[in-house]
N, C-alpha and C positions, 0 to 999 in steps of 0.2 A: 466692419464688413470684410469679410475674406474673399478680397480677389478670385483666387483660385478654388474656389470650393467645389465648382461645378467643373471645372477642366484635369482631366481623371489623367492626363498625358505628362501635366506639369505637379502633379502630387509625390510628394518623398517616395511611397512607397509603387509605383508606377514603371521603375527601372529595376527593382528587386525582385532578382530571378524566386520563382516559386519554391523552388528545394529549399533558400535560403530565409523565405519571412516566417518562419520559425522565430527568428531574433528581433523581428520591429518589434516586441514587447520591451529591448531595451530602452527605445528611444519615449517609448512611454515613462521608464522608469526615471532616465535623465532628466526628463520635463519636472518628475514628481520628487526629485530631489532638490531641483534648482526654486521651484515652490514650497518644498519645507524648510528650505535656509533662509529665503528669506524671508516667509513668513514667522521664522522661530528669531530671526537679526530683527522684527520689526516689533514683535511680541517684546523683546527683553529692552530697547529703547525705550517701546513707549512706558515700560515702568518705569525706569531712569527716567522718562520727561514729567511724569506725575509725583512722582518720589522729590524731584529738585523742584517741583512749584509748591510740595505739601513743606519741602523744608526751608521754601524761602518764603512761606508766610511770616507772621511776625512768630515769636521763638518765644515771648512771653505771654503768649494766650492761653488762655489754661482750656478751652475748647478747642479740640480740633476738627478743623472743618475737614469735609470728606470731599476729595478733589474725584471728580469722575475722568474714568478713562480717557475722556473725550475732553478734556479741559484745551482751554483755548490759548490762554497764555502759563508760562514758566518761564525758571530761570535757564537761561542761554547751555543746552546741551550739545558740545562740540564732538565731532564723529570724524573720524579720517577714514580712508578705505585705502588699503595701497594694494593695486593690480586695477590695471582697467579693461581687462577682458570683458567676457561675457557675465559673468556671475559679478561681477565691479559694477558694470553697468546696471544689470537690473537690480539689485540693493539698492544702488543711486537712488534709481529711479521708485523703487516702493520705501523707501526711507525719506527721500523727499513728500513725498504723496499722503502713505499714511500713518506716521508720525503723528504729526505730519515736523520732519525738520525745516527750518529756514536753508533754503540756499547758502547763506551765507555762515553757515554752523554745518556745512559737511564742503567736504574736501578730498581729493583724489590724487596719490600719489603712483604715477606709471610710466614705465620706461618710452610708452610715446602718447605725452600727451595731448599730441595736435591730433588725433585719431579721436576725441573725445568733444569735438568740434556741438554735440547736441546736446551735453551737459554743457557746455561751455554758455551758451545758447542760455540756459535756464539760472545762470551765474554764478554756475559751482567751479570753484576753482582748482584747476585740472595741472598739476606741474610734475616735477620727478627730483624730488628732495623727502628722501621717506624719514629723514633724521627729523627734519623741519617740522613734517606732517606731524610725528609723534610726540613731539617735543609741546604740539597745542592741541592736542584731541585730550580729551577723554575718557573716548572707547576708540579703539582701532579695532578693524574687520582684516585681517589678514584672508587675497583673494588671489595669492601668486602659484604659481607653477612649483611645486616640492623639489624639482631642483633651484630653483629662484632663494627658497627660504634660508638658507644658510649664513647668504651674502648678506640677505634683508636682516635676519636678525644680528649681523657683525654692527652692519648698519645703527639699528635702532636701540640697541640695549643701554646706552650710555644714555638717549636721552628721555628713557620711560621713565616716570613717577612711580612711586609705590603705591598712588592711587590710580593710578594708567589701566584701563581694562584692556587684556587684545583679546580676541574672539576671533580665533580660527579657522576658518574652512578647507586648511589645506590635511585632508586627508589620511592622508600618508606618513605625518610624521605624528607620530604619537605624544601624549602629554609629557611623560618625564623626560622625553629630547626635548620636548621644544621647551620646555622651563630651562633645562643644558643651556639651549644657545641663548635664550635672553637673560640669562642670571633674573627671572623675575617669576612670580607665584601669582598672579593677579591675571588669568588665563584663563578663559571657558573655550570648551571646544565640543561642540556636538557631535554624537556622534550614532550613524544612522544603520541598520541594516534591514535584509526583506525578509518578508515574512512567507508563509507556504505557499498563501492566495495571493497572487497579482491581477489584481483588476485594475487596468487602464481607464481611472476618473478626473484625470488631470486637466481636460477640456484643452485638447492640441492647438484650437483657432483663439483661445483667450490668451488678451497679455495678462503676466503676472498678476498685476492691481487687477487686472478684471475676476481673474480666477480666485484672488483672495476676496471677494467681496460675493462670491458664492456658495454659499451653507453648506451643499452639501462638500466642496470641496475645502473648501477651510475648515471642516469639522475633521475631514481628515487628514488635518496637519493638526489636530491636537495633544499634545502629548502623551494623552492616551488610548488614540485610535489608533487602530493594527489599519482602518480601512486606506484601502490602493495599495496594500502591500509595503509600504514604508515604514519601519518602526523607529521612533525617536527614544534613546536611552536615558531614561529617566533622571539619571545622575545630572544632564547638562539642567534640569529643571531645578535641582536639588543645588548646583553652582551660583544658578541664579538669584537662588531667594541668599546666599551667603556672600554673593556678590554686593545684593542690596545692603546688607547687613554693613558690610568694609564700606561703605561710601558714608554710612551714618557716625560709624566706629570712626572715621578721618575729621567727620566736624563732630569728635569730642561727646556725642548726644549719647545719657545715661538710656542703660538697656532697657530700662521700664517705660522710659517715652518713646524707645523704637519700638518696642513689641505693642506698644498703646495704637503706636502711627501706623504700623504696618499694619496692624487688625483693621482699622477706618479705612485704609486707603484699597489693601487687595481685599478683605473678607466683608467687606460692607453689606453685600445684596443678600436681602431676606429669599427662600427659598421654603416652598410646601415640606420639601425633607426635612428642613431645620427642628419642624414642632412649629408650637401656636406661634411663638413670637420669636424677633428679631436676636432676643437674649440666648437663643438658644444655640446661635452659628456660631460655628468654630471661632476659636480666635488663640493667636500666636502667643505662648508659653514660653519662659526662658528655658525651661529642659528641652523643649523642642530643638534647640539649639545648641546645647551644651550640654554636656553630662551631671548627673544628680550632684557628682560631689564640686564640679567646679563653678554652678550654680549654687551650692549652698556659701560658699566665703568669697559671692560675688555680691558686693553692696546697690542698692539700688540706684544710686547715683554715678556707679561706675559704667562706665563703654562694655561693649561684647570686646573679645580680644578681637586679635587682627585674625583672619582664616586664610590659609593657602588654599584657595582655590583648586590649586591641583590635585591635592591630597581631599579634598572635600569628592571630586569626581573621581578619584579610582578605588576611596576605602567607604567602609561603613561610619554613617555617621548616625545622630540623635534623631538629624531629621530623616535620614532614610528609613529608620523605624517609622517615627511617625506618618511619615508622610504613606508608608505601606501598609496601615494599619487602620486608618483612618478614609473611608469613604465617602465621606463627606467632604474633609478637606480637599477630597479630589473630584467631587464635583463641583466647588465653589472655584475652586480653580480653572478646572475645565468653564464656566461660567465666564471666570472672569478673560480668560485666553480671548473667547467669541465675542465678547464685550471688548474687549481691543480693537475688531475690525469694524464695530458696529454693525453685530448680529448677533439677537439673542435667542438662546434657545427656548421653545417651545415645549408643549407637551406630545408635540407631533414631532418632535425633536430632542429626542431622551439625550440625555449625559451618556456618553460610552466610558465605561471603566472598565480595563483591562486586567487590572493587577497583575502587569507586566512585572518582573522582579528588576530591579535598581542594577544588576550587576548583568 
């Protein structure tokens, strides 16, 4: 319930001289950024939390079973966040939720951690050791100030993994600096801009988790909805399925049982576009991945190589063909995005495909 709904005296826009609300369209816009990151930080989680329960079934089953989005248990996905701001906190708080992560598998490193007194509360452990933090996540969300990052990454670089994901949000510094300061390639960073129409559908009185759990507005944080005016760059989508890829390539798994796993786990749901039957939906190719000739003297017992991340987001790759050429694949996708928050599309609810271009 919103206290202030009806007291027009105590409302944001209420002290905003006339000549000047020309601009509360930004504050719309701030709302609908801070809901596409983290609904795009909880989207890419929860395939790392189905991804690590489809790879810690048993490894000698020759069936693989299809883990749904909504899977209730996996193996232990650890997540750090260092910045406890405003975007720090509400990550927390929709990564905690709808993950959904253990309390106890996310962590908060920020320069003042007693300010964090309501995560604390929920048993997330809130301290100011970003070496430490790094040194036991997983995936780190960098959530600091662009002048903050320089120090943070002097900080952190010695104790990242080469299977260490960090994911971004600071803006400002672009991909091949921040690869600079962390001597490391294992980096997604989304990145957003507006499009011609802004319509303010960001729902101002909803928190985050409430607003993501609203069709029409989660539909447009999908990667391929221009709607509200926010457009997500396609390429962090393109990082992502290559990100998946390097966590499989690390436990040694030949290409043919991840392109087998990845088809069951993200391309599983039958769809009236497919054709009659289930046989007919997409499913993940090793050229989608790699090029004709280094898929031909690639054995099928052998790994994908390792991918730089970085270079995956700023060049043209296999799958950025594919992935722009193929409508389907991007509606199964778009499918499976809404299927993250547990909301499926309808026929009253079409697929939006853009065919936004990658670059």
């Amino acid at each position: 319930m919103d206290m202030l709904k009806d007291l027009a005296s105590l409302q944001f826009e209420y002290g905003v001289p006339e000549e000047d609300r020309i601009w509360l369209y930004l504050q719309g816009r701030s709302r609908g950024l801070m809901i596409e990151a983290c609904a795009h930080a909880t989207f890419f989680c929860k395939l790392l939390y189905n991804l690590r329960a489809s790879l810690n079934e048993n490894q000698n089953s020759r069936q693989l079973s299809i883990v749904s989005l909504n899977a209730a248990t996996t193996e232990e996905l650890k997540v750090g966040i260092i910045g406890g701001g405003h975007l720090g906190k509400q990550l927390a708080h929709t990564l905690l939720q709808l993950v959904p992560i253990p309390a106890e598998s996310l962590r908060i490193s920020t320069r003042r951690p007693e300010t964090l007194g309501e995560l604390q509360k929920l048993k997330i452990k809130c301290f100011y050791q970003n070496a430490n933090l790094v040194s036991w996540a997983d995936v780190i969300f960098l959530c600091c100030l662009p002048s903050q990052l320089p120090n943070i990454c002097l900080e952190i670089q010695t104790s990242l993994s080469k299977t260490s994901i960090v994911y971004s949000f600071v803006a400002a510094i672009p991909l091949p600096r921040l690869k600079l300061l962390l001597s490391h390639t294992n980096i997604l960073r989304p990145q957003y801009w507006y499009g011609e129409d802004s319509v303010n559908i960001w729902g101002a009185n909803k928190e985050i988790i409430a607003a993501l759990q609203d069709p029409t507005i989660l539909q447009a944080t999908c990667p391929y909805s221009p709607a509200g005016g926010i457009i997500l760059n396609i390429k962090w989508l393109e990082g992502v399925f290559y990100a998946v890829l390097n966590i499989c390539t690390a436990r040694n798994m030949a290409h043919s049982q991840v392109l087998q796993r990845l088809s069951d786990l993200f391309l599983s749901m039958h769809f009236e576009d497919c054709g009659k039957d289930a046989a007919s939906c997409p499913k993940f190719q090793l050229t989608d991945f790699v090029s004709k000739a280094y898929g031909k003297n690639l054995s099928q017992e052998r790994p994908f190589p390792w991918f730089d991340l970085t270079a995956v987001q700023l060049r043209e790759t296999p799958f950025s063909q594919h992935l722009s050429s193929n409508p389907l694949l991007q509606d199964h996708l778009t499918h499976l995005y809404c299927d993250a928050f547990g909301i499926s599309l309808t026929n009253e609810q079409p697929v939006i495909s853009t065919g936004f271009p990658s670059q």
